[in-house]
N, C-alpha and C positions, 0 to 999 in steps of 0.2 A: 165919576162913573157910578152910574147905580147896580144896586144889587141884581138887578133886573138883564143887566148889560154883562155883567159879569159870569151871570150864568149860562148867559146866550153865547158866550165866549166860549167856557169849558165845554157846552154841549159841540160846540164844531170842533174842536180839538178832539174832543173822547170820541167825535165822528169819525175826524181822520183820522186815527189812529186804530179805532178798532175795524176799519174798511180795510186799512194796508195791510194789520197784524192777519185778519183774514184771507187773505192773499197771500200771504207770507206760510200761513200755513196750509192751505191746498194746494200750494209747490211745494211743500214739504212732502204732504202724502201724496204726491202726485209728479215723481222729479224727470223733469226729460227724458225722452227713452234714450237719447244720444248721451245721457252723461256721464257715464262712468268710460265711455268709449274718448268724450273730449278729453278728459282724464287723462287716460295711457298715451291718450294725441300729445299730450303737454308734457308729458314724464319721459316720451321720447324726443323730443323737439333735442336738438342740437347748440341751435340758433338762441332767438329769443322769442318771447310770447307780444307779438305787436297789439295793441286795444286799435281799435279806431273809431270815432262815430262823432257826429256834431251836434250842436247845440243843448239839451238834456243830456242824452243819452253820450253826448265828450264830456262831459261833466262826469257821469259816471264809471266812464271808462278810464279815465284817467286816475281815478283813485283804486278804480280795480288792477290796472297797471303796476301802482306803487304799493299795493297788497302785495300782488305777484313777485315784484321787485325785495319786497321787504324779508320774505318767507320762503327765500332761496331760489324764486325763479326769476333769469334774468329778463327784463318785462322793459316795454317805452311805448307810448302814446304817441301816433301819426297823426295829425290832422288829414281828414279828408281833402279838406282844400288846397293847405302844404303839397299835398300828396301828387296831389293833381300839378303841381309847377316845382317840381323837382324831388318833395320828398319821396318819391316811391322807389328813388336809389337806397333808400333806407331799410326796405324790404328784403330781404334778399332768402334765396334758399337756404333750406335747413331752420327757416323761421315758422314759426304758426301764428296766425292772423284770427283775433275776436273781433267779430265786427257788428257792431249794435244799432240798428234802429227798430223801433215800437213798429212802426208799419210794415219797414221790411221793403220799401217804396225811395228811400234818399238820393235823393239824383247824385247829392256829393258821394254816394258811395262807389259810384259807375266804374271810373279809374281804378280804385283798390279792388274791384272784383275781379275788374279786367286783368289786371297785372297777378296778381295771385294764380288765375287761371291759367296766362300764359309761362307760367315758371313752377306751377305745381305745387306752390306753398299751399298747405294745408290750412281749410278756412274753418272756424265755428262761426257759426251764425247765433246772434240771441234777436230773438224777434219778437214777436204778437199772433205772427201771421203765416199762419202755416204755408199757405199756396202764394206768399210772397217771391217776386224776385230775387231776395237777397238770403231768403229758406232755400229754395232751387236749386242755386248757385252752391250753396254749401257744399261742406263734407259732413260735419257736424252740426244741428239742426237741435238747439234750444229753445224749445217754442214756451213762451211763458204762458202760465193759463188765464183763459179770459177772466177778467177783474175790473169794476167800475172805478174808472178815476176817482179819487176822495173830495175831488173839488164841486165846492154846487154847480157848475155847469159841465162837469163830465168831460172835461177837455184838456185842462190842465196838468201834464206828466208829474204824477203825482203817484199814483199807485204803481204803474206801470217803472216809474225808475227806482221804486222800491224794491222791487219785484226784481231789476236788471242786478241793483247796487246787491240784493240778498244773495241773487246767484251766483255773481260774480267773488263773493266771499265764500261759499261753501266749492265753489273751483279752485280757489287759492286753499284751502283749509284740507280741501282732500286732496289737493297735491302734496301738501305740507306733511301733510302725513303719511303719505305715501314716501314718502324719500326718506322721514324718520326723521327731518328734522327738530334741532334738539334747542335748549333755551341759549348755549353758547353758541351756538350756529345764529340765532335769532339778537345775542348781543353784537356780535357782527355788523348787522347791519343797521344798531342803534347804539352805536356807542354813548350817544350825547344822554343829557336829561335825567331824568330821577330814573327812568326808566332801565338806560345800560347803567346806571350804579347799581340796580337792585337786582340786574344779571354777572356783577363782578366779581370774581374769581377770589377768594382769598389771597391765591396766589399774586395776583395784581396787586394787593393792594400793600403786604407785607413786609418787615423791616426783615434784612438777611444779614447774613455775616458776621462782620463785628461790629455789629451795631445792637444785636444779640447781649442783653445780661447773663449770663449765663457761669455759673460757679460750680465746682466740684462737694459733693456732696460733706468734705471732710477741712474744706473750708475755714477758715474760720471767720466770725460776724465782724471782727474790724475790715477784714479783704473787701468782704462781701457786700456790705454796705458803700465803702467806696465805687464799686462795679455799680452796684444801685444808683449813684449819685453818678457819675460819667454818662451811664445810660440814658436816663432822665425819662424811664417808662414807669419810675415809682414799682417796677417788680424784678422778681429776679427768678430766674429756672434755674434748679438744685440739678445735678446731674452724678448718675452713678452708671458706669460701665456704658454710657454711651445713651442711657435713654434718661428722659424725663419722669424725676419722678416725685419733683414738688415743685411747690412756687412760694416763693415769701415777699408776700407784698405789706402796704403799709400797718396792716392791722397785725399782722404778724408778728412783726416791731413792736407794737403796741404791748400785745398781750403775751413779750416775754421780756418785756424792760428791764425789769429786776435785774438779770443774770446775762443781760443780750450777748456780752461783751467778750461773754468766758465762755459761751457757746459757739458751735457749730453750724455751718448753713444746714446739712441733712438736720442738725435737730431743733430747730426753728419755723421748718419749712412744712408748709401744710400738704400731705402726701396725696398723688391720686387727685392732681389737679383736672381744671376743666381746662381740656385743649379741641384741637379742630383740625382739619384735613387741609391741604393748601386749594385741593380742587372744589371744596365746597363753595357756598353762595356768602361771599362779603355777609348777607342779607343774615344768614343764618348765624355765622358769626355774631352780629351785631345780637340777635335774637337772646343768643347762651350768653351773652355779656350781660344784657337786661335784664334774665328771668334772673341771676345769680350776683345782681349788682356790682358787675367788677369792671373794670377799667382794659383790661387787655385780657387776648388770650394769647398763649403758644403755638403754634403751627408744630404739629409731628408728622414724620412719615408712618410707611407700615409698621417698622421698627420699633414705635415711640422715641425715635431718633426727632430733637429739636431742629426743625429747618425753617422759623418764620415766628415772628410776632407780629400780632395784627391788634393795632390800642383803638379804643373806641375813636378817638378824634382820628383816622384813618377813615375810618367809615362815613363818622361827617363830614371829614372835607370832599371823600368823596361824594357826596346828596345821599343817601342813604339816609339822612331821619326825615 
């Protein structure tokens, strides 16, 4: 390929891209006048949030759906055609219905208009076309603003599902926030992947009980090291009147050799350890293990009461690196 070809390349790319980003932002300053109204429509919905639309425009509904789905609202994709030979049992009251086509004109949408209309399900419409059939019909009337296809022959659903897929993310995002939902609300519905590891709970991940090293402050280093060696987290929590208030791990050992044997756990133990909350983020955990090169931390409650150790291979095996 020459150099020649390659530029002709990035110049259509940086075309469509800055056609759509253009679009993208005079729907920003310029947002439906029905939308914050579709909003309250969706935050009262009972039911679920139905998408429908075919061809482009089911392509991008159906990811708007599993947005919706994903960020607490309960959301599923009808096909128009489905719809048309049985799905429209699907529908039912107390549901709200998106329903997308560019022209506003889809013959497949006839049936889901109809049906909506005769049960009083509540419709947004995202369209192109303000004096469309399927604008009309509405309750809710998202008209996207007029924008040139990115394509060189001006036809191709190219701006326009940009335009659909953008809106349909700032509906799910200001529902989102509207409910308050939160990042454990959001591991919920992604447990799998690097992603629900890096929403995981300390608490999830944590050793409890006795499985805990854990020694009395007045100890003595031959007990204490046994407990070290049973436990096999290579540390040990020093304990006075019930709360945390050292840890002696392997360098400990190290840099009291001399005398380890005729000492105490409280005086061996490096005081004013670094511990961590059970409700914090696996993530964060992982974080104060790294910046402070150490192998585990302690779990306390309010108290500094010991209830959890969480060792860095916890956090690996969960995906977290």
């Amino acid at each position: 390929m020459t150099d020649d070809q390659k530029n002709a390349i990035r110049e259509t790319a940086a075309r469509v891209l800055k056609t759509e980003g253009a679009a993208v932002s005079a729907m920003a300053d310029a947002l439906p006048t029905d939308f914050a109204d579709a909003v309250r429509a969706i935050l009262a919905t009972k039911g679920r949030v139905i998408l429908c639309g075919i061809g482009k425009s089911g392509h991008i509904a159906r990811k708007i759906s599993s947005t919706f789905a994903s960020t607490g609202t309960p959301s599923a994709f009808v096909h128009p055609a489905e719809a048309s030979h049985g799905d429209l049992g699907m529908v039912m009251p107390g549901d709200l219905t998106i329903l997308i086509s560019n022209s506003g004109e889809t013959a497949e949408l006839r049936d889901m208009v109809a049906h909506v209309a005769r049960f009083a399900i509540p419709m947004v419409a995202i369209s192109g076309r303000s004096d469309s059939t399927l604008m009309r019909a509405a309750d809710y009337r998202l008209l996207l603003p007029p924008a040139p296809e990115a394509c060189v022959i001006g036809m191709a659903p190219t701006t326009s599902t940009t335009l659909t897929l953008a809106l349909g993310d700032a509906l799910a995002v200001a529902v989102m926030e509207q409910r308050g939902f939160l990042p454990e609300n959001f591991r919920t519905f992604h447990p799998g992947g690097k992603l629900g590891a890096q929403l995981s709970k300390v608490a999830q991940l944590m050793h409890l009980g006795d499985a805990l090293p854990l020694v009395a402050a007045d100890r003595p280093m031959t007990d204490t090291l046994i407990v070290m060696s049973e436990k096999s987290f290579g540390i040990a929590g020093v304990v006075e009147d019930g709360r945390l208030v050292g840890v002696i791990s392997d360098g400990d050992l190290r840099r009291n050799i001399d005398h380890l044997m005729t000492r105490s756990a409280g005086q061996v133990a490096t005081r004013n350890p670094r511990v961590i909350g059970a409700d914090d983020l696996a993530a964060e955990a992982m974080a104060v293990m790294s910046a402070n090169r150490i192998t585990a931390l302690f779990v306390v409650d309010a108290t500094g009461a010991p209830v959890g150790l969480l060792h860095l291979h916890d956090c690996l095996r969960a995906g977290l690196a």
